[in-house]
C-alpha positions as CSV (number, residue, x, y, z in Angstrom):
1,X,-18.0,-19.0,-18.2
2,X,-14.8,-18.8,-20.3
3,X,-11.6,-17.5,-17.8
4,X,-8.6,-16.0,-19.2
5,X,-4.6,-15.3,-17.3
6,X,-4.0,-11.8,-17.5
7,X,-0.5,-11.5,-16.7
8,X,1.2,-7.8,-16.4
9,X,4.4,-6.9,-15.3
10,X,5.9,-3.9,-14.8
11,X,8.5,-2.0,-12.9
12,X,8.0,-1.8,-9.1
13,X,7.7,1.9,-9.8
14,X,4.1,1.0,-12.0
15,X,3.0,-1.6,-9.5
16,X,0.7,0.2,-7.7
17,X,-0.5,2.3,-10.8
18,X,-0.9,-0.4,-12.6
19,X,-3.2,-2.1,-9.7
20,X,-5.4,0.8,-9.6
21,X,-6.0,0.8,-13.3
22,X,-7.3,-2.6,-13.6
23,X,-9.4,-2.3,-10.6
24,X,-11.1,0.3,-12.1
25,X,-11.2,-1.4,-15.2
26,X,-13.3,-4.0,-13.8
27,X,-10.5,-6.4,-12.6
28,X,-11.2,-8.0,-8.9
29,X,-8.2,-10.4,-6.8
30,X,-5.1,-10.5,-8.2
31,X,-1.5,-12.5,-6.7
32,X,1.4,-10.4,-6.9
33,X,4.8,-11.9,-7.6
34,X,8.2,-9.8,-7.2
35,X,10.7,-10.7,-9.9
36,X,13.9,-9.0,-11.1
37,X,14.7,-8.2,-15.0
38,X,17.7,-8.4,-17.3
39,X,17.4,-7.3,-20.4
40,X,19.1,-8.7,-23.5
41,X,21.8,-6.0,-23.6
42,X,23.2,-6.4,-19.9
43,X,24.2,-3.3,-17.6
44,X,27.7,-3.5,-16.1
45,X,27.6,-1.3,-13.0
46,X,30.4,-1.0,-10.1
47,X,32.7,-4.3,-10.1
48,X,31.3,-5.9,-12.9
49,X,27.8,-6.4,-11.0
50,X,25.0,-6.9,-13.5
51,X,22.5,-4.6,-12.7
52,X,18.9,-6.2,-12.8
53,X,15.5,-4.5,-12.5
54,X,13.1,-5.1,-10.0
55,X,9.8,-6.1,-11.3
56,X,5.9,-7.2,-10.2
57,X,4.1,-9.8,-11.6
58,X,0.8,-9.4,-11.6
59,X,-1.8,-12.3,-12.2
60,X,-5.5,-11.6,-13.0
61,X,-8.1,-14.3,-13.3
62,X,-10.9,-12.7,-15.3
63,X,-13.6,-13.5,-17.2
64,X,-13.3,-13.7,-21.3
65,X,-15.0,-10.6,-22.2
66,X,-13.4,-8.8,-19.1
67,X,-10.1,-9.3,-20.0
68,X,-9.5,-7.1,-23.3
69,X,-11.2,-4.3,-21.5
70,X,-8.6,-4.3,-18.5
71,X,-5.8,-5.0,-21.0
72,X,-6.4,-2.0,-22.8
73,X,-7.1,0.2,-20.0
74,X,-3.5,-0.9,-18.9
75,X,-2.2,0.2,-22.7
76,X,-3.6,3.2,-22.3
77,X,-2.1,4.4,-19.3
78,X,1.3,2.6,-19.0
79,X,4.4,2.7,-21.4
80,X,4.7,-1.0,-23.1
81,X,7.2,0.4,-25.5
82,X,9.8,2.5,-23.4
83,X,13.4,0.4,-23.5
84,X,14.3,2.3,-20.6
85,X,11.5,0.3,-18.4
86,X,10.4,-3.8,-18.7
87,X,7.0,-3.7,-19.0
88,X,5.1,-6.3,-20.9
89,X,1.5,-7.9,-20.5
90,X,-0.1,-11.2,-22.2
91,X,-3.2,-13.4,-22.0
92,X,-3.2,-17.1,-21.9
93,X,-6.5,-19.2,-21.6
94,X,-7.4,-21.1,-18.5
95,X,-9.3,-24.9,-19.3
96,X,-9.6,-25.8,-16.1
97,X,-9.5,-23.8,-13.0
98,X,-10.1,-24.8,-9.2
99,X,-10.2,-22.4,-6.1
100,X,-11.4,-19.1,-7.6
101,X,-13.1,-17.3,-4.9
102,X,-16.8,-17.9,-5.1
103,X,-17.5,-13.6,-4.6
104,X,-15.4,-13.3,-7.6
105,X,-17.6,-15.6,-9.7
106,X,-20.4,-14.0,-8.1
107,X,-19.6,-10.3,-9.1
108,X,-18.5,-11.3,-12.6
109,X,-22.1,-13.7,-13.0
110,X,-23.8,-9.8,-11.6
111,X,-21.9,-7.9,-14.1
112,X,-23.1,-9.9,-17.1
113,X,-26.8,-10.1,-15.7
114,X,-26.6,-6.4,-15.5
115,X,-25.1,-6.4,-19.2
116,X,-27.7,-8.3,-20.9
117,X,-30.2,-6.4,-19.2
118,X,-29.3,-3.4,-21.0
119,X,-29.6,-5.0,-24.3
């Protein structure tokens, strides 16, 4: 089974919107990292303090096929092309992978049982 990195992140405000869409979606554990965002043009704010963005990272491990189906669940429901918020998503491919929960493996081996049975 081929594994793929979806990575999402959005504004705090999305997190939790964002979480419930790829659940939905199909998507199972995911690790949550907070982060803070500056764009390219800065914000000055009072004193000369740079105002940053708070952000969530969030980091899917999901099976190939999986993955596209979750990503565009996420593009249908959240704005990847407002300027006013920093939200961006990406896939890189895992090659080796250690640790993944063994009821994750065995949901996503259930699902594709289920899906060839139906062809």
């Amino acid at each position: 089974m081929t594994f793929i990195a979806l990575v999402v992140i959005v504004s705090k405000n999305d997190e939790v919107k964002a979480l419930d869409i790829a659940k939905k979606a199909g998507a199972g554990g995911v690790t949550i990292l907070d982060g803070r965002s500056i764009g390219l043009n800065e914000k000055k704010i009072f004193f000369g303090l740079t105002l940053e963005e708070n952000v969530s990272a969030l980091l899917f491990v999901l099976p190939k096929r999986l993955s596209m189906a979750v990503l565009k669940a996420l593009t249908n429901e959240i704005d990847f092309s407002s300027e006013k918020e920093f939200n961006i998503a990406f896939t890189l491919p895992i090659s080796h992978i250690i640790g993944l929960d063994i009821g994750e493996i065995q949901k996503f081996e259930k699902e594709i049982q289920e899906t060839i049975q139906r062809i």
